[in-house]
N, CA, C and O atoms as a GROMACS GRO file, in nm:
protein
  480
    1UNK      N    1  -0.544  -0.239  -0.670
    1UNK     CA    2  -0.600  -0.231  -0.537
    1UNK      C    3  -0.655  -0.090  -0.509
    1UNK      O    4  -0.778  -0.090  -0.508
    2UNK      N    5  -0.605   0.016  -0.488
    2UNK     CA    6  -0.650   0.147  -0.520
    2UNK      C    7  -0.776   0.172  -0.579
    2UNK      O    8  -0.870   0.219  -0.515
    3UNK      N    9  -0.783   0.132  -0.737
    3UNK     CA   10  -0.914   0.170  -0.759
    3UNK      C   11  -1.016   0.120  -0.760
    3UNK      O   12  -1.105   0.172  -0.827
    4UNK      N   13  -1.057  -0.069  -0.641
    4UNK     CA   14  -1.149  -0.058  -0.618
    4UNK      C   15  -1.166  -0.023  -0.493
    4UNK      O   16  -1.283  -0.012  -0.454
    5UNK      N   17  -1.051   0.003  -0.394
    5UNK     CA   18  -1.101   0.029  -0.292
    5UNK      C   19  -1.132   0.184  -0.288
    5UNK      O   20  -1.193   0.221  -0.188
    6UNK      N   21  -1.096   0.285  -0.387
    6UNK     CA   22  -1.151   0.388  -0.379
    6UNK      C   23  -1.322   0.365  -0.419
    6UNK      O   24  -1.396   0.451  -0.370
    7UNK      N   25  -1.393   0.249  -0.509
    7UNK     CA   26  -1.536   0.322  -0.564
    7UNK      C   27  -1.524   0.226  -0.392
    7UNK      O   28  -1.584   0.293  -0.308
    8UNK      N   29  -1.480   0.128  -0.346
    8UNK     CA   30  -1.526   0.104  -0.213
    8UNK      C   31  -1.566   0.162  -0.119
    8UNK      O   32  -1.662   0.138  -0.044
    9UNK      N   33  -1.464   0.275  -0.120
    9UNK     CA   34  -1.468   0.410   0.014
    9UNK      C   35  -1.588   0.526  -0.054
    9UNK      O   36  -1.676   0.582   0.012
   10UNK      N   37  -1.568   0.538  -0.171
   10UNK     CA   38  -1.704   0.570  -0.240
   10UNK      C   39  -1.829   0.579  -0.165
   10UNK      O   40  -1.875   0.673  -0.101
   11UNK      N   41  -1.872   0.468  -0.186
   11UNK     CA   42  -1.987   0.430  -0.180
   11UNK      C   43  -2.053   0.417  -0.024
   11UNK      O   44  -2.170   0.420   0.012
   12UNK      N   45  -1.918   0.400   0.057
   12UNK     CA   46  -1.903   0.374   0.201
   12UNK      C   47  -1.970   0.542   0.250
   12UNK      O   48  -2.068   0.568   0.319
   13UNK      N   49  -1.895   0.612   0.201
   13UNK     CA   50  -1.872   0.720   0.260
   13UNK      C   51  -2.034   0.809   0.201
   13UNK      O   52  -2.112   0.878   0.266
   14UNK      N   53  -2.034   0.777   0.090
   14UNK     CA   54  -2.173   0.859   0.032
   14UNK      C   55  -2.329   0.844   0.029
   14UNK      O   56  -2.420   0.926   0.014
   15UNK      N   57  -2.325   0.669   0.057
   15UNK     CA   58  -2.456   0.571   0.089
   15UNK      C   59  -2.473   0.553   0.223
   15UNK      O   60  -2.582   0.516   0.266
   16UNK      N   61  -2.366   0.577   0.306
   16UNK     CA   62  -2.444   0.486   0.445
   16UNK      C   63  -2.399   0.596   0.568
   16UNK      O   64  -2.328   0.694   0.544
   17UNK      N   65  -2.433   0.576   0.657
   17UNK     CA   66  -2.380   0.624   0.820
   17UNK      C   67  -2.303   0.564   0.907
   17UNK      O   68  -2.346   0.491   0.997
   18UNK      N   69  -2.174   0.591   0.885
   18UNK     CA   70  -2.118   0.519   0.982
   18UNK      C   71  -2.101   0.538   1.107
   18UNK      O   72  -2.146   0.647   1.140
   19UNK      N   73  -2.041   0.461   1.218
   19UNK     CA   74  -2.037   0.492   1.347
   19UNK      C   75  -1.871   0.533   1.339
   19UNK      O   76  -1.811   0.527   1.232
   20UNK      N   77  -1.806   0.576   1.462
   20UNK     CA   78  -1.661   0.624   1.479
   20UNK      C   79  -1.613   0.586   1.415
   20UNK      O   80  -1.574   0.620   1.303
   21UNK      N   81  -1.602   0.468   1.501
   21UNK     CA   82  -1.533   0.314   1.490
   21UNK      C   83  -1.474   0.279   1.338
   21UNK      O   84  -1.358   0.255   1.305
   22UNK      N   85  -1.598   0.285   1.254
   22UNK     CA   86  -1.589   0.186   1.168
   22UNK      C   87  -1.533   0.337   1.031
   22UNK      O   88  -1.478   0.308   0.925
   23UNK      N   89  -1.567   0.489   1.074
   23UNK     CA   90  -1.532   0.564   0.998
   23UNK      C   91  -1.346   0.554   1.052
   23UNK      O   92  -1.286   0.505   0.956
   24UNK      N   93  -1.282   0.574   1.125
   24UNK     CA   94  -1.184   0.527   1.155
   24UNK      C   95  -1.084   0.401   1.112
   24UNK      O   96  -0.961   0.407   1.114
   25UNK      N   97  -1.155   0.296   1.077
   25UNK     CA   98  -1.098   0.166   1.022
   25UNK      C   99  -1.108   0.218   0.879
   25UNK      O  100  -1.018   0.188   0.801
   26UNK      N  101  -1.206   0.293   0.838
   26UNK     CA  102  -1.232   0.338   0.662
   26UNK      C  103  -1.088   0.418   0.674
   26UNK      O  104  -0.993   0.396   0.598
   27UNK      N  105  -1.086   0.517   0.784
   27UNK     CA  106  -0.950   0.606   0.753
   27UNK      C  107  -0.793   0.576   0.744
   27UNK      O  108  -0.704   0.629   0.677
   28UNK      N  109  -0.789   0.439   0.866
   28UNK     CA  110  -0.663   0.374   0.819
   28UNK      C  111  -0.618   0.312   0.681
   28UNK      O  112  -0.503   0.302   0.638
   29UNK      N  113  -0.711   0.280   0.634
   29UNK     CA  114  -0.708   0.149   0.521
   29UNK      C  115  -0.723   0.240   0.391
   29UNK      O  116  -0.697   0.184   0.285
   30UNK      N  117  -0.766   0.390   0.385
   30UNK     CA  118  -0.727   0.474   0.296
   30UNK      C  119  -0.585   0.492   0.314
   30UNK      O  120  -0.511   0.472   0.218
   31UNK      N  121  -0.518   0.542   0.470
   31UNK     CA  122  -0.349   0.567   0.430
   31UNK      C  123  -0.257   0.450   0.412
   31UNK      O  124  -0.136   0.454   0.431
   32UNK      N  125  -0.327   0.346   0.374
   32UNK     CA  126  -0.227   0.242   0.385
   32UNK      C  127  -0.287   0.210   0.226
   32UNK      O  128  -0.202   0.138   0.172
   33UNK      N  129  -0.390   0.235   0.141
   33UNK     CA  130  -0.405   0.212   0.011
   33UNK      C  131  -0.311   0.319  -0.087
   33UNK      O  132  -0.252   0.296  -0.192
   34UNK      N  133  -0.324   0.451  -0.002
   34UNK     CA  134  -0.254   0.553  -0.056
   34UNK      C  135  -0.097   0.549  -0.047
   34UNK      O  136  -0.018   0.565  -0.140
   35UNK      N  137  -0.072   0.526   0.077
   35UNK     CA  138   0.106   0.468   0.080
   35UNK      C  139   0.159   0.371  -0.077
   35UNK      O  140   0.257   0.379  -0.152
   36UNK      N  141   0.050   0.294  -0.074
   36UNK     CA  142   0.077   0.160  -0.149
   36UNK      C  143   0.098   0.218  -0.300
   36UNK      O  144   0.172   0.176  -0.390
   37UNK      N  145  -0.003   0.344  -0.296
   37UNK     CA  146   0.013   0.346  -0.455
   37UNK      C  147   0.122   0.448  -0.495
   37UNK      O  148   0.180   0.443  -0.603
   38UNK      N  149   0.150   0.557  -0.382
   38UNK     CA  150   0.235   0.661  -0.366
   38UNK      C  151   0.388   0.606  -0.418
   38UNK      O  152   0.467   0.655  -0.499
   39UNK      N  153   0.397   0.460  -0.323
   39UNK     CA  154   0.535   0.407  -0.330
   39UNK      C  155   0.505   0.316  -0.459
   39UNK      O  156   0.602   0.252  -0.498
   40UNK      N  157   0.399   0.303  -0.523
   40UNK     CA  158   0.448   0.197  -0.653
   40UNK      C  159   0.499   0.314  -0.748
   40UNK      O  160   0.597   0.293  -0.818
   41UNK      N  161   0.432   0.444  -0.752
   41UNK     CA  162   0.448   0.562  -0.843
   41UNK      C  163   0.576   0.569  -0.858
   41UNK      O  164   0.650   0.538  -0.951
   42UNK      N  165   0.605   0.640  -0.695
   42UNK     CA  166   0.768   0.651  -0.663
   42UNK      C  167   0.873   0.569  -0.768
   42UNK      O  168   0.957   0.604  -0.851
   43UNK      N  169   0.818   0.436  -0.716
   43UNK     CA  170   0.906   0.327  -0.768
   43UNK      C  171   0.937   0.315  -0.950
   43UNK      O  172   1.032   0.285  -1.022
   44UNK      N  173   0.796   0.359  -0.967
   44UNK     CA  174   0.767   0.339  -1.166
   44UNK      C  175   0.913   0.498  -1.178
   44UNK      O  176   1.010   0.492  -1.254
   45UNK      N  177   0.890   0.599  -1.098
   45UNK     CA  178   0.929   0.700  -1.178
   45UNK      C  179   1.074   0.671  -1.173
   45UNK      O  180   1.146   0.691  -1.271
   46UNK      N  181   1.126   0.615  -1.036
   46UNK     CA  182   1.263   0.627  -1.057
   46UNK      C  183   1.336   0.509  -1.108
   46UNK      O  184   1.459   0.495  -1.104
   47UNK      N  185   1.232   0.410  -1.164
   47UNK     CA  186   1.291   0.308  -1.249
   47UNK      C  187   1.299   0.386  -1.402
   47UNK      O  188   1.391   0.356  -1.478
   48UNK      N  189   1.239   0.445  -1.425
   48UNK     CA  190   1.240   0.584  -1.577
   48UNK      C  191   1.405   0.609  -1.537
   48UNK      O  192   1.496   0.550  -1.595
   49UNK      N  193   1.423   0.691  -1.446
   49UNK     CA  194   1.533   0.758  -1.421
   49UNK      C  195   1.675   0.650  -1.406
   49UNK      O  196   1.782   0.695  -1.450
   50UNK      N  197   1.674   0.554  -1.365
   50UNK     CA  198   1.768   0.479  -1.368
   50UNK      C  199   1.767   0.362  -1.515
   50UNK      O  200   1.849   0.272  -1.531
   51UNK      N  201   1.696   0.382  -1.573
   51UNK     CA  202   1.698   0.302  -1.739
   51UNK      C  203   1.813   0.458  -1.814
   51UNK      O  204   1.927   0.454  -1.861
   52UNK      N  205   1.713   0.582  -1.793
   52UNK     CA  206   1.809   0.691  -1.827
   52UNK      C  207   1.931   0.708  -1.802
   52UNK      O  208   2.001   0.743  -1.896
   53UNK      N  209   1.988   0.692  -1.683
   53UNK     CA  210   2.116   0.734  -1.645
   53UNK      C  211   2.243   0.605  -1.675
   53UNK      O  212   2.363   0.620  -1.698
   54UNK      N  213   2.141   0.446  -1.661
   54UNK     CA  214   2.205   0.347  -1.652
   54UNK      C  215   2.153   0.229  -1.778
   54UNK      O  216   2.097   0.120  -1.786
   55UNK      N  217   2.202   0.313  -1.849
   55UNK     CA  218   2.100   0.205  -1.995
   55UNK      C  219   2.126   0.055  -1.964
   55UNK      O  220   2.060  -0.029  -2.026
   56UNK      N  221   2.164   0.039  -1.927
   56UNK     CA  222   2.263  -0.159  -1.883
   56UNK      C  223   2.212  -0.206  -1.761
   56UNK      O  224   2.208  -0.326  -1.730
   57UNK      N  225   2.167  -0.101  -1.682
   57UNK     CA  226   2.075  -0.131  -1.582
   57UNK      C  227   2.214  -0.182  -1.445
   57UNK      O  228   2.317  -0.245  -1.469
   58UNK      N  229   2.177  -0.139  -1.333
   58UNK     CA  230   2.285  -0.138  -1.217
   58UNK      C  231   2.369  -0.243  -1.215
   58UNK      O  232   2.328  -0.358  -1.228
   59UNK      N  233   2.549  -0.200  -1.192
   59UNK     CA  234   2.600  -0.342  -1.150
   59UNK      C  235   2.556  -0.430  -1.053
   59UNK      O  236   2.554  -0.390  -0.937
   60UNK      N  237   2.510  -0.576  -1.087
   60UNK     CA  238   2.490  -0.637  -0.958
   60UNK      C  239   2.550  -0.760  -0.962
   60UNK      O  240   2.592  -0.807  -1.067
   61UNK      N  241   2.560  -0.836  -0.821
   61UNK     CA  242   2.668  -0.969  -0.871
   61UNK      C  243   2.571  -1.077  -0.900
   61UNK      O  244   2.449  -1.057  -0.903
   62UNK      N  245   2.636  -1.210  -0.926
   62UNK     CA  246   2.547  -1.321  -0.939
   62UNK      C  247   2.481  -1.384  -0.847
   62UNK      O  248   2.437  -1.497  -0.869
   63UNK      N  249   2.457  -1.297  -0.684
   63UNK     CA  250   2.349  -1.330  -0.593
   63UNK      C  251   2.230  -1.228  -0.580
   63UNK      O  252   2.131  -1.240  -0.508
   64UNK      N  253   2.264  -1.116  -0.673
   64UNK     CA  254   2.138  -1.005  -0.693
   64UNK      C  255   2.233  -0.902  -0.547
   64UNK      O  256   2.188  -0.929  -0.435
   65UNK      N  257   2.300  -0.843  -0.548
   65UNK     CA  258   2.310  -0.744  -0.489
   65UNK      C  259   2.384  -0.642  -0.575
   65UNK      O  260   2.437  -0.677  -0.680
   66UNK      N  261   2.386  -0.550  -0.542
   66UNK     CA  262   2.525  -0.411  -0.594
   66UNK      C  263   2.639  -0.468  -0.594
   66UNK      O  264   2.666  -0.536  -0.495
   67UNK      N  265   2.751  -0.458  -0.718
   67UNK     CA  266   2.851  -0.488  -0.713
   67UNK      C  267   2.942  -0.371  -0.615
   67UNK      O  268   2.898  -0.256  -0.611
   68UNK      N  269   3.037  -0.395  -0.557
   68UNK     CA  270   3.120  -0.321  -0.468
   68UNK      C  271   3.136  -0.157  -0.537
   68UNK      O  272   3.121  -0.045  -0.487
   69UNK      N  273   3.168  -0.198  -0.657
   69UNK     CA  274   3.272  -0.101  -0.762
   69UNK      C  275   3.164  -0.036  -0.824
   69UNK      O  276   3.183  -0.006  -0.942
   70UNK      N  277   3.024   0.002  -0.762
   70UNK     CA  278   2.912   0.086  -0.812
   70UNK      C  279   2.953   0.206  -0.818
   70UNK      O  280   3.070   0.234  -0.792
   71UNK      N  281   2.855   0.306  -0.854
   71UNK     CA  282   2.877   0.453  -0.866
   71UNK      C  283   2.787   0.487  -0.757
   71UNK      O  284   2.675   0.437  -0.744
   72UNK      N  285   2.840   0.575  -0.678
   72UNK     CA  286   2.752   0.655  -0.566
   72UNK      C  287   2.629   0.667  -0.592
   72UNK      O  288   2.555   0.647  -0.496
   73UNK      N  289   2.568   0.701  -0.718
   73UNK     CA  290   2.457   0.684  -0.781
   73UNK      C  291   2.382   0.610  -0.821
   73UNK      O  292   2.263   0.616  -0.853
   74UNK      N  293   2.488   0.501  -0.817
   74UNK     CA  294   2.378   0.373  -0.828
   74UNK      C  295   2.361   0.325  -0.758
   74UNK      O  296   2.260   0.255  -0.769
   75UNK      N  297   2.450   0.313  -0.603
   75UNK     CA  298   2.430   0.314  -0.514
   75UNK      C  299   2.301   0.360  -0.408
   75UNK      O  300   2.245   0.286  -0.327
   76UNK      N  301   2.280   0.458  -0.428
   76UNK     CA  302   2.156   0.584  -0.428
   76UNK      C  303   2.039   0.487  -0.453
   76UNK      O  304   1.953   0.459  -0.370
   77UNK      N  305   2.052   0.421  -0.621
   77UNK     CA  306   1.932   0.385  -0.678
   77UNK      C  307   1.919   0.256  -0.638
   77UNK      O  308   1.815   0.204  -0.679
   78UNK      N  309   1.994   0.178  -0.564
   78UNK     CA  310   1.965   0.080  -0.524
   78UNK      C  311   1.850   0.056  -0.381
   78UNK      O  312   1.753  -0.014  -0.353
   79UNK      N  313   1.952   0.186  -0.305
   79UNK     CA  314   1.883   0.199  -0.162
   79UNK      C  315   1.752   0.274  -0.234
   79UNK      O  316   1.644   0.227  -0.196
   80UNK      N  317   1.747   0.321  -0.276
   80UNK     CA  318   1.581   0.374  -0.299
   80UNK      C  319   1.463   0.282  -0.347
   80UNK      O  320   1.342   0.293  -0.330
   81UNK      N  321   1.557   0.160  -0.430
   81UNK     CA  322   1.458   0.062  -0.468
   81UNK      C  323   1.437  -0.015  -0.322
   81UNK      O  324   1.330  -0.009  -0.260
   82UNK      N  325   1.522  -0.067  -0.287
   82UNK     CA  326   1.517  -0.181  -0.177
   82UNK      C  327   1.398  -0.074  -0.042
   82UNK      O  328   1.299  -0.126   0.008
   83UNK      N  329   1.428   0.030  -0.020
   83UNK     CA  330   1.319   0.125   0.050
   83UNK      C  331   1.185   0.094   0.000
   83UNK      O  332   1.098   0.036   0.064
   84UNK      N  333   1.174   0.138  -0.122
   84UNK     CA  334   1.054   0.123  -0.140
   84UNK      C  335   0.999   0.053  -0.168
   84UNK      O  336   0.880   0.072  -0.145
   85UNK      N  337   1.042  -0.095  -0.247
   85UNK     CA  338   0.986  -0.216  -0.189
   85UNK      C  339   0.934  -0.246  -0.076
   85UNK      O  340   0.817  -0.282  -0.062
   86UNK      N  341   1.054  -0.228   0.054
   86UNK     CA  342   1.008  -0.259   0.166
   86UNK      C  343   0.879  -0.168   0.176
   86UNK      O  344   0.787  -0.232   0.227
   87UNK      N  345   0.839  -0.025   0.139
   87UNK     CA  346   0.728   0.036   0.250
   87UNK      C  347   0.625  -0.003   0.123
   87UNK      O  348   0.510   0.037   0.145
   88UNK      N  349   0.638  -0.055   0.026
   88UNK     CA  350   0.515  -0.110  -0.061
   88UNK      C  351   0.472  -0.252   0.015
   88UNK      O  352   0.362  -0.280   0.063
   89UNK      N  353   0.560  -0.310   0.014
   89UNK     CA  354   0.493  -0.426   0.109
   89UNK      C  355   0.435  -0.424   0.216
   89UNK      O  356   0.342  -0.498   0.246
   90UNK      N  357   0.508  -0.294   0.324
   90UNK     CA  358   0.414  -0.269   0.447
   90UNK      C  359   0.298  -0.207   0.428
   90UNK      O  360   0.229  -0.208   0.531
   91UNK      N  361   0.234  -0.138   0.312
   91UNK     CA  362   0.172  -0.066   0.285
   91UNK      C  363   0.081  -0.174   0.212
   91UNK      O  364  -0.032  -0.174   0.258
   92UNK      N  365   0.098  -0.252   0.125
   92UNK     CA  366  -0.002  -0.318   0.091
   92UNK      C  367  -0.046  -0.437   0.196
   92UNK      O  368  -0.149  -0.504   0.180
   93UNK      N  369   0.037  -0.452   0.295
   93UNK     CA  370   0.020  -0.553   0.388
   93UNK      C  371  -0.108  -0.499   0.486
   93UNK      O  372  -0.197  -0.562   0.542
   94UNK      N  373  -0.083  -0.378   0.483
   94UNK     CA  374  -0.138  -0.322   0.573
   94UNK      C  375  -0.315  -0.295   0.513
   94UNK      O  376  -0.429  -0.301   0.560
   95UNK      N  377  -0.269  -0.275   0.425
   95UNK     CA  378  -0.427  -0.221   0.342
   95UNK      C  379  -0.506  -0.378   0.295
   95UNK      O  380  -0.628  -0.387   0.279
   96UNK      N  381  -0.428  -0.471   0.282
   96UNK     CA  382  -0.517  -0.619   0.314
   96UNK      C  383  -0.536  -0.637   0.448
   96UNK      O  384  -0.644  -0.692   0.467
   97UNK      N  385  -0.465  -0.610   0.571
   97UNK     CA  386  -0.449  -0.662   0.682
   97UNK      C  387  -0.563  -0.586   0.766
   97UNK      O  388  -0.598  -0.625   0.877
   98UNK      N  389  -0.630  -0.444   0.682
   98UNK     CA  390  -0.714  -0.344   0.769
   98UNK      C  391  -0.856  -0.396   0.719
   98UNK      O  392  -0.956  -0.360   0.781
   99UNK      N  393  -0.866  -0.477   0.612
   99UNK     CA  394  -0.980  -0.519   0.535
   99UNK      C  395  -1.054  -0.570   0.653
   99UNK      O  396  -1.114  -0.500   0.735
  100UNK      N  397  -1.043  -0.704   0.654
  100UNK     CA  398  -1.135  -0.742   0.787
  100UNK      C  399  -1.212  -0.718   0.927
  100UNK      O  400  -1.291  -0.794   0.982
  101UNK      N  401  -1.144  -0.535   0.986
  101UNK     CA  402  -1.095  -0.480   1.056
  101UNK      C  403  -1.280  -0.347   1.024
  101UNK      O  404  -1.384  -0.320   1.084
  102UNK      N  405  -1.204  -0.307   0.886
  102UNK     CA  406  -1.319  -0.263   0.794
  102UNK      C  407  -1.462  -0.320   0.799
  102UNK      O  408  -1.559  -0.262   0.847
  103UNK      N  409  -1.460  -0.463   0.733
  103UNK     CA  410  -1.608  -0.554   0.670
  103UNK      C  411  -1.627  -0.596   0.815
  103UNK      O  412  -1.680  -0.706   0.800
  104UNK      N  413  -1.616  -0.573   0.969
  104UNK     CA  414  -1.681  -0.673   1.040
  104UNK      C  415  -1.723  -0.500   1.142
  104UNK      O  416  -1.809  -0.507   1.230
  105UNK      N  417  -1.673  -0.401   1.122
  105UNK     CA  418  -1.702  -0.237   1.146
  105UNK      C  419  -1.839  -0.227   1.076
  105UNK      O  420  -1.951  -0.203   1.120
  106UNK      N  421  -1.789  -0.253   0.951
  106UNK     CA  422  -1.913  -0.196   0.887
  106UNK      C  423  -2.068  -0.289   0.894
  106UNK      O  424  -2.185  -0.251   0.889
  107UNK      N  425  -2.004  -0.432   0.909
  107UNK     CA  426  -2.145  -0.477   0.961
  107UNK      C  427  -2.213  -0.449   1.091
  107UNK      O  428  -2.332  -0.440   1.119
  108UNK      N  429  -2.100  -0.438   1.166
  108UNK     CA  430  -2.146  -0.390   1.317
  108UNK      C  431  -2.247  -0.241   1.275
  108UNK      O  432  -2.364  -0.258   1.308
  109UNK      N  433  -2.227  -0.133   1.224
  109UNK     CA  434  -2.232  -0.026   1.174
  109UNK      C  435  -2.404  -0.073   1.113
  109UNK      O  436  -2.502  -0.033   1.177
  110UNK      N  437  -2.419  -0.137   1.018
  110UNK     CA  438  -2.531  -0.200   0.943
  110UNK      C  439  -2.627  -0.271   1.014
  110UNK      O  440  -2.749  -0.254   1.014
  111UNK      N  441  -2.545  -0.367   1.086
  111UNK     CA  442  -2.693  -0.419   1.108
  111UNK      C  443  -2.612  -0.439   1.317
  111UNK      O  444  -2.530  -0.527   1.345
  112UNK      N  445  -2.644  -0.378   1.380
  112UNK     CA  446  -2.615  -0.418   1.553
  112UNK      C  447  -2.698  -0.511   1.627
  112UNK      O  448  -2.698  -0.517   1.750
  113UNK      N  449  -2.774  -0.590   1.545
  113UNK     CA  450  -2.862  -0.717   1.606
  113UNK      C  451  -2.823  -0.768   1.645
  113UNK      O  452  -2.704  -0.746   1.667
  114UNK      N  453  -2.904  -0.928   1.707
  114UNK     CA  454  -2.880  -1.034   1.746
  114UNK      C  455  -2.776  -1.104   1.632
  114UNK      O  456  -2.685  -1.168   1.682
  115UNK      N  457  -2.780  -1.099   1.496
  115UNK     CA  458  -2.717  -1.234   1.452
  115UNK      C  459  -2.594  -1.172   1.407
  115UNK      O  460  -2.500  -1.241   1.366
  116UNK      N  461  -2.591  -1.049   1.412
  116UNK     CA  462  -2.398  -1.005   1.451
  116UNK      C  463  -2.366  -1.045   1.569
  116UNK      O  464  -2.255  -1.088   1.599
  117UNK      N  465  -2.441  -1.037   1.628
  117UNK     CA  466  -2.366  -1.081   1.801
  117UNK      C  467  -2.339  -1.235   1.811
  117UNK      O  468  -2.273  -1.274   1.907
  118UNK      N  469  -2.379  -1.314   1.732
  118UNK     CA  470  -2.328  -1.406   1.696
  118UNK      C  471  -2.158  -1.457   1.669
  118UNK      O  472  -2.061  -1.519   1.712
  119UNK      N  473  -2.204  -1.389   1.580
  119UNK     CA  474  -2.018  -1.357   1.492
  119UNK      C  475  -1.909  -1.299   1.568
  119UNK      O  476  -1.788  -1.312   1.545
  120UNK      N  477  -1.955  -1.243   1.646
  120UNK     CA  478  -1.861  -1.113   1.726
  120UNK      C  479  -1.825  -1.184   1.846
  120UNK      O  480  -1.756  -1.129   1.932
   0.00000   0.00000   0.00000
């Protein structure tokens, strides 16, 4: 997702003129592409770090949670996964959810005629 919506913002930003509005909807939907990839990074590096520390990979029981009798540390690595899941999902939710928000800006932006005013 990232790298097409970067040649997206690309091309947005270097080919055309935008109005506020629609440079504004470009600016949300960059921090919510960037969240998205920030927290998958996050996530790749400290899955490295917990293969390292925990070759067997975290106690968990047979419904998928932490077993009681964890180590403070794995403990740690649990809440950091379950975090950043959650703000990857808000973050990619968000960066699909700004799309439409974006493509109906930027047509407004493109063409302000009669047969947008249609649509709108």
């Amino acid at each position: 997702m990232p790298g097409g919506w970067l040649i997206e913002q690309h091309t947005l930003r270097t080919q055309r003129h935008l109005d506020q509005a629609t440079d504004d909807a470009v600016r949300l939907k960059d921090l919510a592409v960037i969240g998205s990839a920030f927290t998958n990074i996050a996530t790749i590096a400290a899955g490295q770090l917990l293969k390292r520390e925990f070759p067997q990979g975290l106690p968990l029981d047979a419904e998928g949670n932490l077993a009681s009798d964890a180590s403070l540390r794995g403990k740690r690595y649990y809440r950091c996964f379950t975090m950043m899941r959650m703000l990857n999902r808000v973050f990619a939710a968000g960066s699909i959810g700004f799309t439409p928000r974006v493509n109906f800006n930027i047509l407004r932006s493109y063409r302000p005629g009669t047969i947008f005013r249609l649509f709108t």
